[in-house]
N, C-alpha and C positions, 0 to 999 in steps of 0.2 A: 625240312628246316632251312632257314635263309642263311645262306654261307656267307664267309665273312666278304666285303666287297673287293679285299686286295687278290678274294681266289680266282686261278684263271689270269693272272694279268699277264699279258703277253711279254717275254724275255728273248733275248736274241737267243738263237740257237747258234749250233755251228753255219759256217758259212757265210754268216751276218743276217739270215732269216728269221724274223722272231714267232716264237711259238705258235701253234695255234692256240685259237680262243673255243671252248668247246661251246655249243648253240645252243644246249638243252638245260633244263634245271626247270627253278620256280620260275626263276625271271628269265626273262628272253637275253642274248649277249644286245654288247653296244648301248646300254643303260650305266649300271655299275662296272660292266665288265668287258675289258681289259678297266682297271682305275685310272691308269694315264691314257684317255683317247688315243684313238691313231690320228697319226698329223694328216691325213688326205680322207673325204668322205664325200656323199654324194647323197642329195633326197630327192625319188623320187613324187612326188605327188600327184595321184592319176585319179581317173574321174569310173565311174563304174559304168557300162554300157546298158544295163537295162537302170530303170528308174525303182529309186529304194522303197520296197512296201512290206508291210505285213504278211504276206503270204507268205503259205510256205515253199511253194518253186524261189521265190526271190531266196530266201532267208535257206535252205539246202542248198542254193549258188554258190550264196558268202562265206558256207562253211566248206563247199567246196574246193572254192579258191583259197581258202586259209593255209586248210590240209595240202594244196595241194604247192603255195609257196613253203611253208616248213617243210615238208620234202624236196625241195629244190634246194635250202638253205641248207640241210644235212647233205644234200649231193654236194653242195659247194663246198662247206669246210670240212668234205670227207674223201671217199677213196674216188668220184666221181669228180673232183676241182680239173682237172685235168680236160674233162669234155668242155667247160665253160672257160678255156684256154687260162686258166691258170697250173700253167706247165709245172713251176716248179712248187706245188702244192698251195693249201688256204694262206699260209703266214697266219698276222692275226686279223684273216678277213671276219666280220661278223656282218649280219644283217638283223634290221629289226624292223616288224610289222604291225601296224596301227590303223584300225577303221576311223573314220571320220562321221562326226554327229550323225548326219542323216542316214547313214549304214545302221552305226547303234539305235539308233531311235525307232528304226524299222523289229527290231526284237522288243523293245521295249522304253517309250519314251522317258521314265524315272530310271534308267539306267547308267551308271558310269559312265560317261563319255559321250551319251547324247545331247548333251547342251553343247549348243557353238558359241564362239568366241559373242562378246559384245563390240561393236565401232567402238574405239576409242580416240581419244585427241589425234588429227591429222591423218588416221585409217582414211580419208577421201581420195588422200593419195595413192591407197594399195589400188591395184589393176582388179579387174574383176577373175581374171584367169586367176592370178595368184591368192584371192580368198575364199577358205574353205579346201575341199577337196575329200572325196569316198576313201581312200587308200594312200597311207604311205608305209613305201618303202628305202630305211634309212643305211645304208651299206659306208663300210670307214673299214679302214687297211690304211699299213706303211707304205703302200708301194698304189701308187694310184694306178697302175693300167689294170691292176688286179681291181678296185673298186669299178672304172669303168668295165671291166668285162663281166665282173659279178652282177653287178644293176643291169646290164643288158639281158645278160643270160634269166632275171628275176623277171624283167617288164616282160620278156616273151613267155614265162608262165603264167603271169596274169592275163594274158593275153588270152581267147577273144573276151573278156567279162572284162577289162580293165582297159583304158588308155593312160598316157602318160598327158597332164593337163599341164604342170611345169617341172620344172630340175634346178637343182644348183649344186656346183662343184663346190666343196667350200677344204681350207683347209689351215691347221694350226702351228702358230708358233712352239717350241720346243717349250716342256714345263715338266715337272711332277706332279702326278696327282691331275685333278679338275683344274691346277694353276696354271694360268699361259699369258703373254700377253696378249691384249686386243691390239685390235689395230689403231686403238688412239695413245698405245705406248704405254697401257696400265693394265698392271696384273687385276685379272679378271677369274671366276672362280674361287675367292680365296674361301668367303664364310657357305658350305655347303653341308645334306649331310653326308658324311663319311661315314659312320662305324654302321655295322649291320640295325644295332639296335637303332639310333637316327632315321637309318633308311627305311627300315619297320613303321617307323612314327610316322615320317615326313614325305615317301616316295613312292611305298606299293599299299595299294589298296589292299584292306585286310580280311575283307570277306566276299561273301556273294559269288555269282558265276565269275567273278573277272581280280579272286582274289589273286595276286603275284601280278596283277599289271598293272598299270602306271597310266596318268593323264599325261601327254606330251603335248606343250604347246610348240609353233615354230614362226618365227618370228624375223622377215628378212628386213633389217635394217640399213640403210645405204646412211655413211655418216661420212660428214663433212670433216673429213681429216684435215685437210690443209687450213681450212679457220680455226676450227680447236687447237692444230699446231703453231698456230702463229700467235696462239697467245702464251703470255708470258707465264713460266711454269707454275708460279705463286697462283695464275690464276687458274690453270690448269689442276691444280692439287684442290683449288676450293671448290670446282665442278664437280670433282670426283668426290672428295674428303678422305684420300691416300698421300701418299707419299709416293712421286712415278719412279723415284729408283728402285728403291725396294718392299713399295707395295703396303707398307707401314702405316697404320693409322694417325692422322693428323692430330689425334688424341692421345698417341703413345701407346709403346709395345712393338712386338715384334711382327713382320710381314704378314703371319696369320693371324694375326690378334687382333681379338673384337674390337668392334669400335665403344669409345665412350662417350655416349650420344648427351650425359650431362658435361662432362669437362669444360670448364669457361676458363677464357682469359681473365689477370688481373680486373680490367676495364668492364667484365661482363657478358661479353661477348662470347657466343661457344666458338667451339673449335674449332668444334667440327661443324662448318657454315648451316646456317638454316635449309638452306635448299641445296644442297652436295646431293648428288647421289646416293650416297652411304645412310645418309642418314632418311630420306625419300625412300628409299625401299627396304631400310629394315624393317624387321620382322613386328616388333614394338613399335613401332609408327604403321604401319599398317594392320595388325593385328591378325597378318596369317603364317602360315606354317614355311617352314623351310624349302626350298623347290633345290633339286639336284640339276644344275646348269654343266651345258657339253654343246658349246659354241664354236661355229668355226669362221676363220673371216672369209672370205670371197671378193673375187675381183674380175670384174666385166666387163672392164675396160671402158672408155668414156665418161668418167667419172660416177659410175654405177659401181662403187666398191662399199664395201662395210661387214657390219657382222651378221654371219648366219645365227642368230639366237635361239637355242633348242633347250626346253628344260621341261625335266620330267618333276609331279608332285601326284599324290594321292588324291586330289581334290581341285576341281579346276577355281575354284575360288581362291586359293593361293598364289596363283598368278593375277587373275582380276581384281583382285582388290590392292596387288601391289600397283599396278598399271595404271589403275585410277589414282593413285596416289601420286607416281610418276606423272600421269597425266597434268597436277594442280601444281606440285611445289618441285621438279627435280629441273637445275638449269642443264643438265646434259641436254635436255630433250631437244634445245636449240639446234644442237649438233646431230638431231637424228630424225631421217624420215622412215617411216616403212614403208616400204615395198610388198610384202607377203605376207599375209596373216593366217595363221587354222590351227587349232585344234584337232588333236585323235587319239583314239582310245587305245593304247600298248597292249595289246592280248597279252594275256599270261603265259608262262613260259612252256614248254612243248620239248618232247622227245620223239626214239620211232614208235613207240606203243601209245603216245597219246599224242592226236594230230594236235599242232596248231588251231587254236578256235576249235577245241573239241570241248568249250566250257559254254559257248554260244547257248543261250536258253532258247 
């Protein structure tokens, strides 16, 4: 049964250390679980050393190397953290594990997670390193030398079958919940789903080998903070169609409350601008399902800063079709290039009696 998404969520313990996050269940941790992300995280994205096929030596590889990082991930957030120089235990380290198209496509080309991302508006600018990639590996903790030691001690069991192709440190503003701010000073997160049942509809796939896992797109945005900040907030609120203090719809209502995509002024005009944000990738303007967002921002100094963009949905057409929309009518985009594009398939969740990728057909 799918437990509720606030179970599991990391709380301090004594000492100021906060709980661990336990790794096994339907869903893998670091999706729903902890609900409030950890502020510091890391994605790996590595390339697989032999070339993805059909067979079955390739395809007994991929399940090999699955089994054999969820074994590494219960040594880390278990009595074994300690070898991976997390001296003073997991906290709430999790890790989570995702093939990318051409893996899945090697089991089965009409399978979950074998379609790759489509170019979208200004992808000319992503690197070739950074589009695509066979394997990610996403690891988040409070305490970042525990994330850098955790992803090191993961890339050397992948290791020889995997390299590492790119990384980024990324990490978050203080929030509740999915809510935080970005780094362009707006709560970001607000309309997600939350309740178990939501997350049923909108997040984990519901049947087939790869019921309990998740499509993850990831998305490295480099945005032009200092132009977006220099305009004046009136205009800033009408890129978004928020309110930057508290997050509020320019429609009315409270911080989480929906937006009202009909609301006009006296004169006619909506409110909520024709090309805002808010209204550019709602769900009713695009006409797909809700995607579970767990962003973090990142800074690389030289003005290579912006949002790491990471959201899980049941269906990769839930992002593409918002993106194409974004693509046509959203003026944020001004303020946004990407950097890193891919798509991967979130294996279903895993204990020590059922490896990781023990659903693989």
């Amino acid at each position: 049964a799918t437990t509720s998404p606030g179970a599991d969520a990391a709380t301090p313990a004594p000492g100021g250390r906060p709980d661990s996050v336990d790794p096994t269940g339907t869903h893998q941790a670091g999706i729903a679980r902890p609900d409030t992300p950890q502020p510091h995280g890391l994605l790996l994205v590595l390339d697989l050393v032999a070339t993805p096929s059909p067979t079955a030596p390739f395809r007994d590889a991929v399940r090999a190397l699955c089994a054999r990082l969820g074994t590494a991930i219960l040594d880390l957030t278990g009595e074994r953290a300690a070898e991976a120089g997390l001296l003073d235990g997991p906290g709430d380290l999790t890790a989570t594990v995702g093939l990318g198209p051409r893996v899945v496509a090697a089991f089965g080309a009409g399978l979950p997670g074998a379609e790759p991302l489509p170019a979208f508006a200004k992808d000319a600018a992503v690197p070739p390193e950074r589009t695509g990639g066979d394997l990610l590996i996403a690891v988040y903790a409070s305490d970042p030398n525990d994330v850098h030691r955790a992803a090191s001690w993961l890339a050397e069991r992948a290791a020889p079958d995997a390299v590492v192709r790119w990384s980024q440190r990324g990490f978050r503003a203080p929030g509740t919940g999915t809510i935080a701010r970005n780094p362009l000073g707006f709560h970001d997160g607000v309309i997600v789903p939350r309740t178990a049942a939501e997350q049923d509809e909108h997040v984990w796939i519901a049947d087939g080998p790869f019921a309990g896992g998740s499509i993850c797109v990831v998305r490295r945005l480099r945005l032009d903070v200092a132009r977006f900040s220099s305009e004046p907030v009136e205009r800033q609120e009408a890129v978004v169609g928020r309110h930057r203090n508290d997050g509020s719809p320019l429609s009315g209502g409270g911080p989480t409350g929906e937006v009202d995509l009909l609301a006009k002024t006296p004169d006619g005009q909506y409110v909520t601008p024709a090309r805002s944000h808010v209204r550019a990738a709602h769900p009713s303007v695009t006409g797909s399902a809700l995607m579970l967002r767990r962003g973090y921002a990142f800074d690389d100094g030289e003005s290579d800063a912006g949002l790491l963009f990471v959201c899980f949905q049941r269906d990769l057409r839930t992002f593409v079709q918002t993106q194409f929309r974004l693509d046509e009518v959203d003026d944020l985009g001004e303020y946004v290039t990407p950097t890193g594009s891919a798509t991967f398939l979130i294996l279903p969740g895993f204990d020590a009696g059922r490896p990781l990728g023990a659903t693989l057909p």
